[in-house]
MDAnalysis code that builds the backbone (N, CA, C; Angstrom):
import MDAnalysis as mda
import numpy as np

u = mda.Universe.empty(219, n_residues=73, atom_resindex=np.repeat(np.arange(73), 3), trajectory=True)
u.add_TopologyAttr("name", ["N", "CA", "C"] * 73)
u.add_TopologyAttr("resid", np.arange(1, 74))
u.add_TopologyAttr("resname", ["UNK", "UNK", "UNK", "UNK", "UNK", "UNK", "UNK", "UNK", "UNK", "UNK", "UNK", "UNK", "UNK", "UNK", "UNK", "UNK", "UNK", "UNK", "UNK", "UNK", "UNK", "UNK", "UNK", "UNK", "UNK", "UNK", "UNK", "UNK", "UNK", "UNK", "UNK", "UNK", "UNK", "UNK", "UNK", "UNK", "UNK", "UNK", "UNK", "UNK", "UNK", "UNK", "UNK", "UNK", "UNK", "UNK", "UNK", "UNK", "UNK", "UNK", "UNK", "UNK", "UNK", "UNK", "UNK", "UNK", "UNK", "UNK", "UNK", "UNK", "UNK", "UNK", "UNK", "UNK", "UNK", "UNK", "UNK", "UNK", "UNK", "UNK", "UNK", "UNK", "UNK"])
u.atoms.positions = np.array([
    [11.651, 65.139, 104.603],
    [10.203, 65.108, 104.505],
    [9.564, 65.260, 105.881],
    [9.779, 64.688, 106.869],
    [9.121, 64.584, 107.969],
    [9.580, 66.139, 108.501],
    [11.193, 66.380, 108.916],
    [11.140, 67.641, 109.176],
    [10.785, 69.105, 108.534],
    [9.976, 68.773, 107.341],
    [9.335, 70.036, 106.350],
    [7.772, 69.586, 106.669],
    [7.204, 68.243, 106.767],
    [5.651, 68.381, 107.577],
    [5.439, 68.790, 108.769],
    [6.437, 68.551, 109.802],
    [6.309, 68.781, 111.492],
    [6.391, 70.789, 111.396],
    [7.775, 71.073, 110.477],
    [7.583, 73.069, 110.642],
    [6.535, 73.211, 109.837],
    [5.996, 72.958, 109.045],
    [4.764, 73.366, 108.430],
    [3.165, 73.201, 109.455],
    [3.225, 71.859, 109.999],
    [1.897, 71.332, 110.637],
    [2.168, 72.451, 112.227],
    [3.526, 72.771, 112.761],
    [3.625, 73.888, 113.743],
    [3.249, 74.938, 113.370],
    [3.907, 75.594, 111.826],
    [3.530, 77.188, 111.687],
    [1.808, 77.510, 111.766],
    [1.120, 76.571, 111.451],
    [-0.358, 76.910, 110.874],
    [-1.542, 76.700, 112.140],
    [-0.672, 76.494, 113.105],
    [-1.527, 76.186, 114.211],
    [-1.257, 77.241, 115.512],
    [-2.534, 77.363, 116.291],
    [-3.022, 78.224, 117.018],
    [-1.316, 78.205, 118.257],
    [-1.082, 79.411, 118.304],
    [0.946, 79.641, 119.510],
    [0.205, 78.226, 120.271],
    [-1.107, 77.991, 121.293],
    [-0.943, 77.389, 122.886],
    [-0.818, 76.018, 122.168],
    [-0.792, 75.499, 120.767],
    [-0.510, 74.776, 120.368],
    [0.367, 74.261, 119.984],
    [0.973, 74.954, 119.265],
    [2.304, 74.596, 118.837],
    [3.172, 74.614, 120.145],
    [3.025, 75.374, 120.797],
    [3.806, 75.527, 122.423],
    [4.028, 73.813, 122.580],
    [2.589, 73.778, 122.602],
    [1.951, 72.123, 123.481],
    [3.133, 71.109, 122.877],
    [2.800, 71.394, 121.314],
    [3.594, 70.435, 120.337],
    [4.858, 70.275, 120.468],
    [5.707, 71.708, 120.514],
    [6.891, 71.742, 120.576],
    [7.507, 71.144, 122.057],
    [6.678, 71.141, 122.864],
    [7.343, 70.432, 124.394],
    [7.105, 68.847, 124.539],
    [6.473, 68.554, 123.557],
    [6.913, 66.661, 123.216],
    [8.387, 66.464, 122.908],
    [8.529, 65.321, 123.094],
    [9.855, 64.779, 122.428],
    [9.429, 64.232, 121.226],
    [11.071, 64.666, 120.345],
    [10.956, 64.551, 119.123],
    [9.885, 63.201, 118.277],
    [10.291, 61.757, 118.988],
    [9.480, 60.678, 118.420],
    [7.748, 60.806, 118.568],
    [7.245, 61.787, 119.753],
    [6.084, 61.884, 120.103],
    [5.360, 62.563, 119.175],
    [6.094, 63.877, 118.923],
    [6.056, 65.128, 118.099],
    [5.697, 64.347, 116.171],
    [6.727, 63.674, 115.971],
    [6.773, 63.037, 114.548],
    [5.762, 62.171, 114.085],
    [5.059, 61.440, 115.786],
    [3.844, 60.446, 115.448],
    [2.745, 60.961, 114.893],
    [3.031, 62.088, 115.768],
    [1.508, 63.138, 115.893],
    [1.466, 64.033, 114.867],
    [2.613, 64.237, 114.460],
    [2.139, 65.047, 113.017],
    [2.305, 64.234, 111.555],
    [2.623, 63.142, 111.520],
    [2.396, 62.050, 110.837],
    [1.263, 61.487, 110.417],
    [0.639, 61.252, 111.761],
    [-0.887, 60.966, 111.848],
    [-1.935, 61.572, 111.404],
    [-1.579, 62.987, 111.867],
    [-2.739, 63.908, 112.019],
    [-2.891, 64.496, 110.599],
    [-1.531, 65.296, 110.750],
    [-1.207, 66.272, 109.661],
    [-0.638, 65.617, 108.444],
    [-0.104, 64.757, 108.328],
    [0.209, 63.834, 107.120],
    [-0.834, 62.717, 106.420],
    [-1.795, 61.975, 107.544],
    [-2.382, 60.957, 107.388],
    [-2.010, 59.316, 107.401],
    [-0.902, 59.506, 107.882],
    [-0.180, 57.793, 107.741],
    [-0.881, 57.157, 108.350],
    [-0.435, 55.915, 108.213],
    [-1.481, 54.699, 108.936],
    [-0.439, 54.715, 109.981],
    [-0.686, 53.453, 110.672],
    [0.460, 53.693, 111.863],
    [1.496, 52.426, 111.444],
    [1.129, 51.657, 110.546],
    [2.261, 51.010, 109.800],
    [3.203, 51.707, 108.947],
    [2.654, 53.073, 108.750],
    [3.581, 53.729, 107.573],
    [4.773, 54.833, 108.514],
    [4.027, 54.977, 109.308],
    [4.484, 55.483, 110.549],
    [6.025, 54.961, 111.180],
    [5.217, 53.888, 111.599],
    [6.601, 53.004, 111.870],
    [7.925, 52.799, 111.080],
    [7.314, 52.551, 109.652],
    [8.551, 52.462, 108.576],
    [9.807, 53.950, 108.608],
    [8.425, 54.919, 108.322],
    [9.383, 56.081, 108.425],
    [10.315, 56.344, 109.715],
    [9.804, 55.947, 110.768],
    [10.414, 56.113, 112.328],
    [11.299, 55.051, 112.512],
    [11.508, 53.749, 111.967],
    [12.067, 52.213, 111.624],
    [12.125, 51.954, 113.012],
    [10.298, 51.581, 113.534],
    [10.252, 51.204, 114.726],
    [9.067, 50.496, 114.328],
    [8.505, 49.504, 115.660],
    [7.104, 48.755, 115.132],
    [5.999, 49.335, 115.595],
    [5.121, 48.979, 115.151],
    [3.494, 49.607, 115.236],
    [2.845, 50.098, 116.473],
    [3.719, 48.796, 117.498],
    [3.102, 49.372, 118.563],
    [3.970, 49.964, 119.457],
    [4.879, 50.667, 119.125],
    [5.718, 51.663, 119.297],
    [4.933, 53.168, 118.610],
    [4.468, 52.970, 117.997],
    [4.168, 54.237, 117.437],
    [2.488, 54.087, 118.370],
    [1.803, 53.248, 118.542],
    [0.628, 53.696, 119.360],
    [0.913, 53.927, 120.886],
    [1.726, 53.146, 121.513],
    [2.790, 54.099, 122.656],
    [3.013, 55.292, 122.604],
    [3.647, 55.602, 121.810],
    [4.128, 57.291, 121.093],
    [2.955, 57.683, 121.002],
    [2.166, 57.489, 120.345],
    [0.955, 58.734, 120.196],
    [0.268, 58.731, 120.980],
    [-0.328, 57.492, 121.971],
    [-1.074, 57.810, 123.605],
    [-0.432, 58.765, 124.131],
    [0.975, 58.498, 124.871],
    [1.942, 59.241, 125.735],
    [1.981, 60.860, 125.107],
    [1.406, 60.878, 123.841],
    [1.834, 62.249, 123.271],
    [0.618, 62.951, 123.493],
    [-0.558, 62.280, 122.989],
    [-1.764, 62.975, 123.409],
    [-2.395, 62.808, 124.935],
    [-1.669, 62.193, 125.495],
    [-1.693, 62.516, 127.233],
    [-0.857, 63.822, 127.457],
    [0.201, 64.028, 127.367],
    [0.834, 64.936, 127.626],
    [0.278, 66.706, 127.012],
    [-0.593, 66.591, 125.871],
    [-0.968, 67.254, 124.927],
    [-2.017, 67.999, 125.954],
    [-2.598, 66.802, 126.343],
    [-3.806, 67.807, 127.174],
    [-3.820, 68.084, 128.366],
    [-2.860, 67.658, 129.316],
    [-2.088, 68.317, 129.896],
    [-2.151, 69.569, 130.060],
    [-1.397, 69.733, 128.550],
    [-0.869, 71.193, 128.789],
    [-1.382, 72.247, 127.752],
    [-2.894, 71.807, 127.359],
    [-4.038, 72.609, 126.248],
    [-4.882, 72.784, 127.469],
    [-5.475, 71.987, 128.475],
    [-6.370, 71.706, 129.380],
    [-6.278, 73.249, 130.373],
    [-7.175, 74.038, 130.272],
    [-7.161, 74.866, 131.603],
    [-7.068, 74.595, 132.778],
])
């Protein structure tokens, strides 16, 4: 499940994006399309990842820091 939302939530999005996406690490990558593109809460998040909550808001700061980074002109 998660690896059929993450190639799906990549194919449909703009290349400097998916670029962006694909140069996270995998746990960063899974938060963020969980979140975004799936809708989980970040408790549901965690279950699927079998990590705690605030592991997954770690993960998704660090991911959307890095994100704009490298979207940012």
């Amino acid at each position: 499940r998660l690896v059929h939302a993450a190639e799906t939530a990549l194919t449909h999005q703009p290349e400097y994006l998916r670029d962006a996406l694909e140069s996270l690490p995998y746990r960063q990558r899974a938060v963020l399309v969980l979140r975004y593109w799936s809708g989980l809460s970040e408790a549901e998040i965690a279950k699927v990842l079998g990590c705690r909550p605030g592991t997954v808001k770690s993960l998704a700061s660090r991911a959307l820091v890095q994100l704009r980074r490298e979207i940012t002109p």
